[in-house]
N, CA, C and O of each residue as an XYZ file, in Angstrom:
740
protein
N     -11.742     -1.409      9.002
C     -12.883     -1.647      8.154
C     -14.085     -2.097      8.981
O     -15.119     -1.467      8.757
N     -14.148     -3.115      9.938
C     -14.980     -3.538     11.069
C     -15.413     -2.298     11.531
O     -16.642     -2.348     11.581
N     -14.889     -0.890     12.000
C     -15.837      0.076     12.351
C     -17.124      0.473     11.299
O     -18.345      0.427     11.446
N     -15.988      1.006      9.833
C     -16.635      1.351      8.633
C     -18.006      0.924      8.601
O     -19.000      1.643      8.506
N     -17.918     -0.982      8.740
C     -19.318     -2.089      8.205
C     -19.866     -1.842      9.568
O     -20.859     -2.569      9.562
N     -19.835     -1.390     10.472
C     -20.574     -1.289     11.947
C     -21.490      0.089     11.927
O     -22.696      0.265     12.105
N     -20.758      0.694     11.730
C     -20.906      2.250     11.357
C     -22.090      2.452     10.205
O     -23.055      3.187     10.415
N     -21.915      1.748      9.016
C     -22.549      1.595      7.537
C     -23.985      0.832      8.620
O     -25.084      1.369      8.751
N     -23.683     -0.126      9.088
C     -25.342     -1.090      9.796
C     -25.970     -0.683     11.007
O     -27.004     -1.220     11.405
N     -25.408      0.220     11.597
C     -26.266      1.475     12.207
C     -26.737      2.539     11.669
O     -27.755      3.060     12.124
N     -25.964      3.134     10.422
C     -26.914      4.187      9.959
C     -28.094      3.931      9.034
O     -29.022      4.731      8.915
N     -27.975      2.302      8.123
C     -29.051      1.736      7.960
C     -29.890      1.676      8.497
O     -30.855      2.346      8.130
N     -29.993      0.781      9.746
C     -30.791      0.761     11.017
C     -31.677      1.622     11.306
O     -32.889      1.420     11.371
N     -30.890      2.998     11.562
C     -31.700      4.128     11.678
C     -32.422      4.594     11.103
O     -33.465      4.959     11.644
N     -32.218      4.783      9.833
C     -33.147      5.178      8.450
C     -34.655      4.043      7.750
O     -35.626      4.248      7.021
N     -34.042      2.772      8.550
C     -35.261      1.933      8.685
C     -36.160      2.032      9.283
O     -37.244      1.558      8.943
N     -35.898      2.858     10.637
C     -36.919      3.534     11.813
C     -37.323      4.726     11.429
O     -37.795      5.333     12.390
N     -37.354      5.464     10.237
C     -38.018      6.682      9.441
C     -38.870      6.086      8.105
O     -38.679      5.412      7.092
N     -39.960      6.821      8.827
C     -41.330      6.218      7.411
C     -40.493      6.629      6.189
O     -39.530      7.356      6.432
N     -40.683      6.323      5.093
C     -40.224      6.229      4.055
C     -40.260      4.868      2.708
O     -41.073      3.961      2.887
N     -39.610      4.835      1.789
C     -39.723      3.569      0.821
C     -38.691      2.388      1.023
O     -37.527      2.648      0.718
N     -38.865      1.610      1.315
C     -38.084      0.569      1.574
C     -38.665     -0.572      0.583
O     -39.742     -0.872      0.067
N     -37.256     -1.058      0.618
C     -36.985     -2.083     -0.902
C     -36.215     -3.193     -0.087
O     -35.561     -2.918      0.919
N     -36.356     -4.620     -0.657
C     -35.486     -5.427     -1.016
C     -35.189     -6.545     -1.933
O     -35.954     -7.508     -1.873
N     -34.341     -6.578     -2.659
C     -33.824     -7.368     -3.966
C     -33.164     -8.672     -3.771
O     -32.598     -8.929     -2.709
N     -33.205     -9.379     -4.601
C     -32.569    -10.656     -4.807
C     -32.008    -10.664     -6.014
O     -32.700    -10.282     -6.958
N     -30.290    -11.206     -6.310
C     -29.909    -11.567     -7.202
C     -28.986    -12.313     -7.619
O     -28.082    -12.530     -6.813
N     -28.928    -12.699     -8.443
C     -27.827    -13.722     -9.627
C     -27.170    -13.530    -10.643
O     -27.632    -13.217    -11.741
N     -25.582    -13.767    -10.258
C     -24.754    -13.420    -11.457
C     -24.090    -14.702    -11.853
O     -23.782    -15.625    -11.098
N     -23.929    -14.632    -13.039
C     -22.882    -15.250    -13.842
C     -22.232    -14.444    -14.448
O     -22.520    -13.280    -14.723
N     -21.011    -15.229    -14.764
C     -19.808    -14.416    -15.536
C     -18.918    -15.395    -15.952
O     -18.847    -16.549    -15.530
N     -18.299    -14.904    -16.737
C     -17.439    -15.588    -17.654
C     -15.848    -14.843    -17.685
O     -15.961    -13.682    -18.079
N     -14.623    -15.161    -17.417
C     -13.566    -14.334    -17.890
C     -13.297    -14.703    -18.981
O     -13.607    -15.859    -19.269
N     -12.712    -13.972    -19.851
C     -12.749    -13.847    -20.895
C     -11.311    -14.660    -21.573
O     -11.115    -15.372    -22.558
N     -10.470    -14.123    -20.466
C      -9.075    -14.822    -20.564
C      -9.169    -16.963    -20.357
O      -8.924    -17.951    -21.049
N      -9.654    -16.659    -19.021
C      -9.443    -18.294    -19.129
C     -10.539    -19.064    -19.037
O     -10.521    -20.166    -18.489
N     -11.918    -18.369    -19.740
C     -13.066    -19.285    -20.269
C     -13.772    -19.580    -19.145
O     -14.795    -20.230    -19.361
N     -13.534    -19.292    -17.968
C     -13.746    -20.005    -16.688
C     -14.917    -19.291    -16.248
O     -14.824    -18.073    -16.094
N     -16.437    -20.112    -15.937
C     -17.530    -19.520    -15.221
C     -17.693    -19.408    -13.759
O     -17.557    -20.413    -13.062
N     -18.010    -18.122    -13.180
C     -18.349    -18.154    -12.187
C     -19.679    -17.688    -11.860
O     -20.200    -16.992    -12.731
N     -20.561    -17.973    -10.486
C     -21.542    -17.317     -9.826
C     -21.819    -16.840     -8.990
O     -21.221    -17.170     -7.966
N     -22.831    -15.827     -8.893
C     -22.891    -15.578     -7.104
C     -24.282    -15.106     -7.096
O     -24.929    -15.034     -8.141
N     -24.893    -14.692     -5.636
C     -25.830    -14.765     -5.242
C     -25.769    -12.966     -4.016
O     -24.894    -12.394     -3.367
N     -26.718    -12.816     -4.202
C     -26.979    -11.212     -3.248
C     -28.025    -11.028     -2.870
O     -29.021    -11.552     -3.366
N     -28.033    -10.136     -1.777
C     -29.328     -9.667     -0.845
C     -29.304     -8.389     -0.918
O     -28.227     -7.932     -0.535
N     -30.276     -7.394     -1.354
C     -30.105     -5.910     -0.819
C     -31.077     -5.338      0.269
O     -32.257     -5.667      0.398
N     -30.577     -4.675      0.825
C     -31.879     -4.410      1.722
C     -31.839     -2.673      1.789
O     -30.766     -2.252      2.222
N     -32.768     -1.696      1.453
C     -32.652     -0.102      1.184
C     -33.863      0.417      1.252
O     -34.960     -0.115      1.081
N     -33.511      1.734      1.572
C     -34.563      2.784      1.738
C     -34.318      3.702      0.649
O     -33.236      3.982      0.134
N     -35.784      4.249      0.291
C     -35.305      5.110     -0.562
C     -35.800      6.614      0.196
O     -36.396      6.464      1.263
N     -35.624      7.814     -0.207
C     -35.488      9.153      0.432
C     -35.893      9.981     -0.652
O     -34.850     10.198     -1.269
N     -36.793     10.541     -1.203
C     -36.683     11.406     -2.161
C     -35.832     10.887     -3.925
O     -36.154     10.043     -4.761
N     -34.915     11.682     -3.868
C     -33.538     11.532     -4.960
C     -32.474     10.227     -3.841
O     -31.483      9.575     -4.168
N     -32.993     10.261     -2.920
C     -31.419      9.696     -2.313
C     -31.831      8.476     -1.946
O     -32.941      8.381     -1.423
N     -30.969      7.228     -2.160
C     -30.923      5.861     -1.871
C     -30.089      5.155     -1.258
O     -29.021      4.993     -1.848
N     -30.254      4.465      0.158
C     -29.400      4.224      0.964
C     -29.558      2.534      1.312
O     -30.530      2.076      1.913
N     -28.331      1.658      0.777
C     -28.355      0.000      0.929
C     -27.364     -0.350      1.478
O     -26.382      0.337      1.759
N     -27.588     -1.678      1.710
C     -26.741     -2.766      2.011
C     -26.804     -3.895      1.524
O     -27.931     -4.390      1.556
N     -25.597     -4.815      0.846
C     -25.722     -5.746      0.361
C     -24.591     -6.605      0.681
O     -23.378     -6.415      0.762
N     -25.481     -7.771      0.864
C     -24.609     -9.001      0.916
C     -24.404    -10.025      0.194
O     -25.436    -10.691      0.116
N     -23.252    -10.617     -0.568
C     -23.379    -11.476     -1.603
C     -21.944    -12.523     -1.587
O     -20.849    -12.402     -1.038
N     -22.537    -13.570     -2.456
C     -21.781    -15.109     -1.787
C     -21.306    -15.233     -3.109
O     -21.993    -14.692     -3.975
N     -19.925    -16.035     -3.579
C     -19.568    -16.266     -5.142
C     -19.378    -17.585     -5.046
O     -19.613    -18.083     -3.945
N     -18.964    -18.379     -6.030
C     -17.601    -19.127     -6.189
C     -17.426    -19.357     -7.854
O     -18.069    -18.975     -8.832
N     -16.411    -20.051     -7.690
C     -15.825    -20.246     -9.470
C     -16.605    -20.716    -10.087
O     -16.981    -20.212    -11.146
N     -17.215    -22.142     -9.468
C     -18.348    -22.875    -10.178
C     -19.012    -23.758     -8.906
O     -18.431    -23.649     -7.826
N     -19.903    -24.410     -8.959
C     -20.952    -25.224     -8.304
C     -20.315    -26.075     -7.356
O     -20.156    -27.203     -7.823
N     -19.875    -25.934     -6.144
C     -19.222    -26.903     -4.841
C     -17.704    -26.973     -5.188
O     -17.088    -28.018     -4.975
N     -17.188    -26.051     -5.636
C     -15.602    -26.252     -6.375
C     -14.884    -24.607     -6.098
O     -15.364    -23.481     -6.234
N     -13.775    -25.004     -5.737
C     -13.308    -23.835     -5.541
C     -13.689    -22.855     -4.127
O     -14.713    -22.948     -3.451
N     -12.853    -22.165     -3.975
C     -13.014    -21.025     -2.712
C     -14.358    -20.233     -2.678
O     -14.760    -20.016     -3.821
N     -15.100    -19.780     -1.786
C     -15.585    -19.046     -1.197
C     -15.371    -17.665     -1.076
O     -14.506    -17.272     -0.294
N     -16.413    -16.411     -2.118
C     -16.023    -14.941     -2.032
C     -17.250    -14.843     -1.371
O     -18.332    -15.364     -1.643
N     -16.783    -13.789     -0.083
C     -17.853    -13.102      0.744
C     -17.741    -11.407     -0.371
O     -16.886    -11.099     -1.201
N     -18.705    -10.810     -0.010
C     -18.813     -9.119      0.339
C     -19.980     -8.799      1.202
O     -20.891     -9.526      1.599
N     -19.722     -7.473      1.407
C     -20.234     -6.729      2.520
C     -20.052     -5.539      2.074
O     -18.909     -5.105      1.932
N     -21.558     -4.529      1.663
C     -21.311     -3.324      1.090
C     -22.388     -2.564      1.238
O     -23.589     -2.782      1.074
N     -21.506     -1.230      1.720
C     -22.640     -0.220      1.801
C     -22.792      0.938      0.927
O     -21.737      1.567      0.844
N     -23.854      1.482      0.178
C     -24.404      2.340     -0.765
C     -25.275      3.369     -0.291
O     -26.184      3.299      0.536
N     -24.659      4.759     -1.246
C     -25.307      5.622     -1.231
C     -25.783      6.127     -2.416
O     -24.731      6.178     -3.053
N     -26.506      6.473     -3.043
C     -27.507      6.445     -4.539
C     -28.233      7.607     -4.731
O     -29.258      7.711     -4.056
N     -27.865      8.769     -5.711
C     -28.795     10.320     -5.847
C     -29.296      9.939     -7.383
O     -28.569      9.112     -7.933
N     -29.740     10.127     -7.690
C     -30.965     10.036     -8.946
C     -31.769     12.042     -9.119
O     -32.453     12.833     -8.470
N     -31.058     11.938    -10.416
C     -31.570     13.088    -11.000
C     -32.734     12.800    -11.463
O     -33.156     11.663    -11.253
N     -33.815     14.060    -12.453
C     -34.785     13.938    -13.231
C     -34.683     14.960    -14.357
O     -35.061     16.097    -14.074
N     -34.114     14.674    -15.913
C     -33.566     15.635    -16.421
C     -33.766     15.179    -17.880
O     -33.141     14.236    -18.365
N     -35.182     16.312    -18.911
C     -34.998     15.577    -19.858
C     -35.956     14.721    -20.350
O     -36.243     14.663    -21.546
N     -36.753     13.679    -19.005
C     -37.265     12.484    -19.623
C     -36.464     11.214    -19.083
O     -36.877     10.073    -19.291
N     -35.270     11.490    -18.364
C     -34.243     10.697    -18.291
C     -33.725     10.862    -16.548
O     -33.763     11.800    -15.751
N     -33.209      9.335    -16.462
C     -32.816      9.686    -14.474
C     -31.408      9.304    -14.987
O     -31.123      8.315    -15.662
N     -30.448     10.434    -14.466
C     -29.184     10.778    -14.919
C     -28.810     10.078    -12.999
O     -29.276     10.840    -12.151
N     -28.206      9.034    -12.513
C     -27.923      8.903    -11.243
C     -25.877      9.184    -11.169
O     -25.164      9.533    -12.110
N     -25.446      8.873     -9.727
C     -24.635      8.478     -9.685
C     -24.433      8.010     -7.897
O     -25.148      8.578     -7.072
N     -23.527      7.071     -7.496
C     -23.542      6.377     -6.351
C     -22.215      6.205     -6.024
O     -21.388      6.138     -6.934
N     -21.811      6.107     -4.634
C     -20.577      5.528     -3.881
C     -20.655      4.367     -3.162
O     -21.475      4.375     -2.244
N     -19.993      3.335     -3.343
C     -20.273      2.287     -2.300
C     -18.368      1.968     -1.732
O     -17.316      2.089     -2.359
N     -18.620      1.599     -0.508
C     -17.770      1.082      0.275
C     -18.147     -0.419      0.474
O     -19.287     -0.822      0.704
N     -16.896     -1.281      0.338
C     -17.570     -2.481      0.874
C     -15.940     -3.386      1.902
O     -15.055     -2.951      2.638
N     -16.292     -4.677      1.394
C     -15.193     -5.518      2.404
C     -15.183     -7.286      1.624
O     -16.063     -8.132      1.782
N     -14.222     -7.395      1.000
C     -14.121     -8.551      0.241
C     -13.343     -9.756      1.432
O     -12.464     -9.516      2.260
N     -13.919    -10.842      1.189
C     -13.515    -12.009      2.479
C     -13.689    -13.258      1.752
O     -14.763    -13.741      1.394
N     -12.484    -13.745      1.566
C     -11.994    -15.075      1.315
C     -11.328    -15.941      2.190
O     -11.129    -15.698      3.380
N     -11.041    -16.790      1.689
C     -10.621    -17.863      2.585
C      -9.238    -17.473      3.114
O      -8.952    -17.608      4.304
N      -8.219    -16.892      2.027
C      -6.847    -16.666      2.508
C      -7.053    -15.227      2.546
O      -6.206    -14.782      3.321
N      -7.947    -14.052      1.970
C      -7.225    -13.035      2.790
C      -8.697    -12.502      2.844
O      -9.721    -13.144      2.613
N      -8.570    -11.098      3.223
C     -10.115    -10.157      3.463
C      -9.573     -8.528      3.017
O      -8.444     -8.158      3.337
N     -10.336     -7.805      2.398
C      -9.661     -6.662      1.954
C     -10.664     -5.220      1.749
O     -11.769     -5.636      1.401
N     -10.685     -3.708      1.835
C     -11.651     -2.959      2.105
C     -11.739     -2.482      0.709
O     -10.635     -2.908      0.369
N     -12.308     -1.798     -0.609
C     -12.553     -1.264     -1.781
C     -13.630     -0.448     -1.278
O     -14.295     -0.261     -0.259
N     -13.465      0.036     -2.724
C     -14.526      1.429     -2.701
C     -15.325      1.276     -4.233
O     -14.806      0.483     -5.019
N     -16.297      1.851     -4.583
C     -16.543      1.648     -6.341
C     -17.318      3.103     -6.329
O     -17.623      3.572     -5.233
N     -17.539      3.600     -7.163
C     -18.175      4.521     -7.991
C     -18.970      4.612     -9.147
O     -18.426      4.700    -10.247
N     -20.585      4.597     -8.990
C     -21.131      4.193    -10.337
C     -22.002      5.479    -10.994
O     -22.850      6.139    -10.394
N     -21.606      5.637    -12.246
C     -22.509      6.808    -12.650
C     -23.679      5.854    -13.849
O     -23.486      4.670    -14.124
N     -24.453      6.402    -14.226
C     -25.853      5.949    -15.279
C     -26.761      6.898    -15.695
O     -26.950      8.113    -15.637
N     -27.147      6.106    -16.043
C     -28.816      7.111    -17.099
C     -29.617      6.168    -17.151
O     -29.149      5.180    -17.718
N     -30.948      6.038    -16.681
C     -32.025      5.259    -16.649
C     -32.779      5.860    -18.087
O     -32.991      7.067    -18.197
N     -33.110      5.007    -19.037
C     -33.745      5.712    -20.061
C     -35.188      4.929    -19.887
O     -35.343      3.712    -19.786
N     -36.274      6.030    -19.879
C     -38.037      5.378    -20.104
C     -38.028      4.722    -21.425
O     -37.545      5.367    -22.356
N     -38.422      3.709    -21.617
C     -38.776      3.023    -23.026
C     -40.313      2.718    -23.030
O     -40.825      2.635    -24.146
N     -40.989      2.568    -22.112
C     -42.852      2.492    -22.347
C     -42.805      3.107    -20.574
O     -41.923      3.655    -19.913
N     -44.042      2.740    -20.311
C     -44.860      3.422    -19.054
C     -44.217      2.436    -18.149
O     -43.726      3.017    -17.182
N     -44.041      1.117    -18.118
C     -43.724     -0.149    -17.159
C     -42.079     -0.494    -17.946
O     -41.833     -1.698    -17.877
N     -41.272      0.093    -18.454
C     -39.795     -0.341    -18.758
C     -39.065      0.582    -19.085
O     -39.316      1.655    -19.635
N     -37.937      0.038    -18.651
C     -36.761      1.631    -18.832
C     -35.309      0.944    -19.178
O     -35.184     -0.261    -18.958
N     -34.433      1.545    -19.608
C     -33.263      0.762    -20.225
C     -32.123      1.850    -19.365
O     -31.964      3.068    -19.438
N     -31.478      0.838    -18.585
C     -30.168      1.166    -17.641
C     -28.687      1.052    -18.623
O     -28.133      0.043    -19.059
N     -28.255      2.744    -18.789
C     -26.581      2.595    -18.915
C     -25.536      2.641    -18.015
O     -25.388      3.764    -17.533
N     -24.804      1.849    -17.645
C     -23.975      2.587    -16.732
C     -22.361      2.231    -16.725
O     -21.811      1.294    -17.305
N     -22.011      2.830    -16.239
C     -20.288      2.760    -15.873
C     -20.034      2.742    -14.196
O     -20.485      3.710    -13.583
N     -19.343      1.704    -13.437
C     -18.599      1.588    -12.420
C     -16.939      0.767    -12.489
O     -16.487     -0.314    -12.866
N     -16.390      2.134    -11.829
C     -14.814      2.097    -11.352
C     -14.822      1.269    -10.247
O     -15.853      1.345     -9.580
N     -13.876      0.409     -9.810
C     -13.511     -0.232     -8.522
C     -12.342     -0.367     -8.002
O     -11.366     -0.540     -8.731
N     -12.249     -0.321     -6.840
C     -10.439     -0.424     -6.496
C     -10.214     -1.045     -5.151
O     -11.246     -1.510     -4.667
N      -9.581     -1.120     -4.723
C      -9.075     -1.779     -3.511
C      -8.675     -0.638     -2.559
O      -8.225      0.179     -3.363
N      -8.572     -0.129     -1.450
C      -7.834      0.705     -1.169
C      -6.516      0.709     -0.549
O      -5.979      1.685     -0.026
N      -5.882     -0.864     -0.690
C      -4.798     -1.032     -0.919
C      -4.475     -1.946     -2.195
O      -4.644     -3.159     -2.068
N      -4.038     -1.455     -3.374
C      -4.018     -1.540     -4.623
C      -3.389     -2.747     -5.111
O      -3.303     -2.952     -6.322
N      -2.789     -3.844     -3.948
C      -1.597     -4.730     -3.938
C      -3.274     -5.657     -4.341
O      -3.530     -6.548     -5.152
N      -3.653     -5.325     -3.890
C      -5.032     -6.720     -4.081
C      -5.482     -7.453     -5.260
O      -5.999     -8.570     -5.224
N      -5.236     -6.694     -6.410
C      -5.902     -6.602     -7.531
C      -6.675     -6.642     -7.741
O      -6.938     -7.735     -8.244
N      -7.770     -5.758     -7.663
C      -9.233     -5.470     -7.708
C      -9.854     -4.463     -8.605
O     -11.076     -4.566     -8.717
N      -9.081     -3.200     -9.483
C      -9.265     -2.300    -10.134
C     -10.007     -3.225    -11.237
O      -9.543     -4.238    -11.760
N     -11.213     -2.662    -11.454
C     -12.203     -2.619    -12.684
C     -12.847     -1.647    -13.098
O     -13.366     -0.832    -12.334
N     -12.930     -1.566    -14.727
C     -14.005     -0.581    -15.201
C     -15.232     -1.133    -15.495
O     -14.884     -1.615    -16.573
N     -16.602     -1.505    -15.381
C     -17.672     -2.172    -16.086
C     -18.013     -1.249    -16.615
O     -17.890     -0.072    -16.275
N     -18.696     -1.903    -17.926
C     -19.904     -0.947    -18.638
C     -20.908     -1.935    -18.654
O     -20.822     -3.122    -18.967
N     -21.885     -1.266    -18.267
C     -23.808     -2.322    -18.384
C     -24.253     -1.565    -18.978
O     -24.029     -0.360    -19.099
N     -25.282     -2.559    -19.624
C     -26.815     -2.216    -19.805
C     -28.014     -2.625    -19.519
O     -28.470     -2.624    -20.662
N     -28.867     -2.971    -18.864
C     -30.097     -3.372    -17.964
C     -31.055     -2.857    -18.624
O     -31.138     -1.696    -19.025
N     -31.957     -3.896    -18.778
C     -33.704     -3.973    -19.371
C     -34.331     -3.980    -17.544
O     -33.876     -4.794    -16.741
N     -35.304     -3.037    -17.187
C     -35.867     -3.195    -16.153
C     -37.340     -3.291    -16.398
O     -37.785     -2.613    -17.324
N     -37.981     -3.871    -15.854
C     -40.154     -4.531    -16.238
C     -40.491     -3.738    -14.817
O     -39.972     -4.023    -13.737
N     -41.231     -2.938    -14.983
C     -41.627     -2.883    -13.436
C     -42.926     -3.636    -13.840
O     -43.551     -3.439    -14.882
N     -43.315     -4.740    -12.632
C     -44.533     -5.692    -12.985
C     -45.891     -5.657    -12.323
O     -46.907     -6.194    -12.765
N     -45.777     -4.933    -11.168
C     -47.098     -3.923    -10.428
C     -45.957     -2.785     -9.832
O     -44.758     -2.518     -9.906
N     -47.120     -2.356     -9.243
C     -46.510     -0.853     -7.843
C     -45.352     -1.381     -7.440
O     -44.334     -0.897     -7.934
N     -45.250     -2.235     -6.682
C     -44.128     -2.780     -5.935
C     -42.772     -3.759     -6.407
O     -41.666     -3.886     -5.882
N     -43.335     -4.343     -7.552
C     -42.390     -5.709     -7.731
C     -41.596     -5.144     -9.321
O     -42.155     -4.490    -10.201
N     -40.574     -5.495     -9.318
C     -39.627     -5.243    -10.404
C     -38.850     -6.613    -11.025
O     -38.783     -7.493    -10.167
N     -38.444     -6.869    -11.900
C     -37.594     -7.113    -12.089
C     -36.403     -6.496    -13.333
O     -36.682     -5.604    -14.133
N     -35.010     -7.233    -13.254
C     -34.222     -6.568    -14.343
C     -33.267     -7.615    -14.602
O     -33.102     -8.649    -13.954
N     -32.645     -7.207    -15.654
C     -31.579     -8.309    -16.584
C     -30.518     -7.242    -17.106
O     -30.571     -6.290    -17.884
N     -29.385     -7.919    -16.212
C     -28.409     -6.686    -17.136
C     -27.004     -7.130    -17.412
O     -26.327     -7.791    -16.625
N     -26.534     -6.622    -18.859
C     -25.362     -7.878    -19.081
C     -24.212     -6.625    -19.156
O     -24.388     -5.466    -19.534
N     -23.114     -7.202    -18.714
C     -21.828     -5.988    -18.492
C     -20.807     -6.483    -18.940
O     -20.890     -7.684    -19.197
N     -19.844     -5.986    -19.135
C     -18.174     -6.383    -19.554
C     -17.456     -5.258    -18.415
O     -17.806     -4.094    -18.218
N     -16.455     -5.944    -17.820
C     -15.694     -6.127    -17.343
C     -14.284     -5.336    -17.680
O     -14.211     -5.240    -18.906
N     -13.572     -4.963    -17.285
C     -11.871     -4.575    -17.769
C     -10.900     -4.510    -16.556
O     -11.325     -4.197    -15.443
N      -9.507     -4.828    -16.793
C      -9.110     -4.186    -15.654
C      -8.235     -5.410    -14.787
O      -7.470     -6.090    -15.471
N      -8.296     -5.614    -13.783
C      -7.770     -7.026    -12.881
C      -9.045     -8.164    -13.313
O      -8.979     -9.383    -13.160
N     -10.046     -7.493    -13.811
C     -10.982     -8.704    -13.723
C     -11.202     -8.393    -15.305
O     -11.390     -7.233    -15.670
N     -11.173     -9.466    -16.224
C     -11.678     -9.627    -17.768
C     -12.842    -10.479    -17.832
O     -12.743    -11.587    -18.360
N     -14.153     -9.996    -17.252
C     -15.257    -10.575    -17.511
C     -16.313    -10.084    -17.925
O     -16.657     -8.936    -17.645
N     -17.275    -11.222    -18.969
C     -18.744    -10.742    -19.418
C     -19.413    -11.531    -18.180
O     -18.947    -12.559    -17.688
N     -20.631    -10.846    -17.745
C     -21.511    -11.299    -16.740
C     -22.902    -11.121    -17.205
O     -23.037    -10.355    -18.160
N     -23.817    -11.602    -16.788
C     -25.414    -11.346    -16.688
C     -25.684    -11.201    -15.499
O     -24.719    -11.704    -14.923
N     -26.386    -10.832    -14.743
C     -27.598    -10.573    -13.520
C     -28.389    -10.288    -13.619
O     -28.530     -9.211    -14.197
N     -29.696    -11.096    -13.084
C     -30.903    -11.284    -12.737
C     -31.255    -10.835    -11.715
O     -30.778    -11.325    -10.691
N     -32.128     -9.843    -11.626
C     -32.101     -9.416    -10.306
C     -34.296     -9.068     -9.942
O     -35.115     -8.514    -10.676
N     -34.403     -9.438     -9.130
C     -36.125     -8.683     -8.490
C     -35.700     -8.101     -7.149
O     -35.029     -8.497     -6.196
N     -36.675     -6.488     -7.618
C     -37.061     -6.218     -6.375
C     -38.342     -5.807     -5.730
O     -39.141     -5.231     -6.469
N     -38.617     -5.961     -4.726
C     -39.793     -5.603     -3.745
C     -39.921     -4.438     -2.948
O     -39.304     -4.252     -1.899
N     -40.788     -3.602     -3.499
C     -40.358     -2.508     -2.663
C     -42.019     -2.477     -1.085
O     -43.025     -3.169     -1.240
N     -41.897     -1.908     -0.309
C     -42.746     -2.263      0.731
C     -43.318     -0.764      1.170
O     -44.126     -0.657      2.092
C-alpha cells in the first residue's frame, strides 16, 4: 500500500505543475451509529486539480469517537472524479483508493461513488449520491453502502460551500452530516 500512497503523491505532484484549476477544501463530520447511539467526528483536508470533466485529489482526514476519548482514525486517500453534462444535470462517478491507520491495526480499501449534481438556481445545486466501500481484505470490516444528499451555495467565483447528510449501511450503521468549504485558486 506504501507504494500505492507514494505513487497516488507523485502523480498529484505532477498535475500540480500543469496550469489548470486547483481547489482546496476543508471539512467536518459528525455521525451518529445508529445501533449504539454513539457520536463520532472527524476532520479533512483535500487538496485537487480539476482537468476538464476529470478531477484528481487527495485527502487527509483525522476521527475519533468523541472529544479527547477513545482511539485515533487516520486516512489517506486518493481520487479520481469524471463529471458528465447531460440534460441540465452533472451525472458524475469516481474511484478512490485509500489506507485506514489506527492505533492497533492499518488496512488498504477502495470506494466507488456514483451521483447527479442537480442545478436548483444560478449559485446552488442539490447533490445525490451513492458510495460502496470495502476493504480489500474483507476480514476488516469496512463494507458500506451510503446514500447522500448535499445542498451546495457557490458564494463568489472561487469559494463554495456544502452541507450534506447521509445514512450509512453495512459494517458501519451511521447517520452523519458534513460541512464542508471549498477554495478553488
Amino acid at each position: 500500500m506504501k507504494k500505492l500512497v507514494i505513487t497516488a503523491a507523485l502523480f498529484l505532484a505532477a498535475t500540480t505543475a500543469m496550469a489548470g484549476n486547483f481547489y482546496a477544501a476543508g471539512e467536518y463530520d459528525t455521525a451518529e451509529d445508529r445501533n449504539t447511539k454513539a457520536d463520532s467526528y472527524a476532520t479533512g483536508v483535500i487538496l485537487g486539480y480539476k482537468d476538464g470533466p476529470w478531477q484528481y485529489s487527495g485527502k487527509v482526514s483525522s476521527g475519533q469517537a468523541e472529544w479527547g476519548n477513545g482511539s485515533i482514525t487516520n486516512r489517506y486517500e486518493g481520487r479520481v472524479k469524471h463529471t458528465w453534462s447531460a440534460m441540465g444535470v452533472k451525472p458524475y462517478a469516481q474511484l478512490r483508493l485509500g489506507e485506514t491507520v489506527k492505533s492497533t491495526t492499518s488496512f488498504s480499501y477502495y470506494a466507488v461513488d456514483a451521483g447527479v449534481a442537480v442545478p436548483v438556481a444560478e449559485k446552488f445545486e442539490v447533490d445525490f449520491s451513492y458510495r460502496y466501500r470495502n476493504a480489500f481484505d474483507t476480514t476488516n470490516s469496512f463494507q458500506t453502502d451510503r446514500f447522500g444528499v448535499e445542498g451546495k451555495v457557490k458564494m463568489t467565483d472561487k469559494d463554495s460551500i456544502g452541507l450534506r447528510y447521509s445514512q450509512s449501511y453495512g459494517d458501519s450503521e451511521s447517520d452523519a452530516w458534513r460541512l464542508q468549504y471549498t477554495r478553488s485558486f
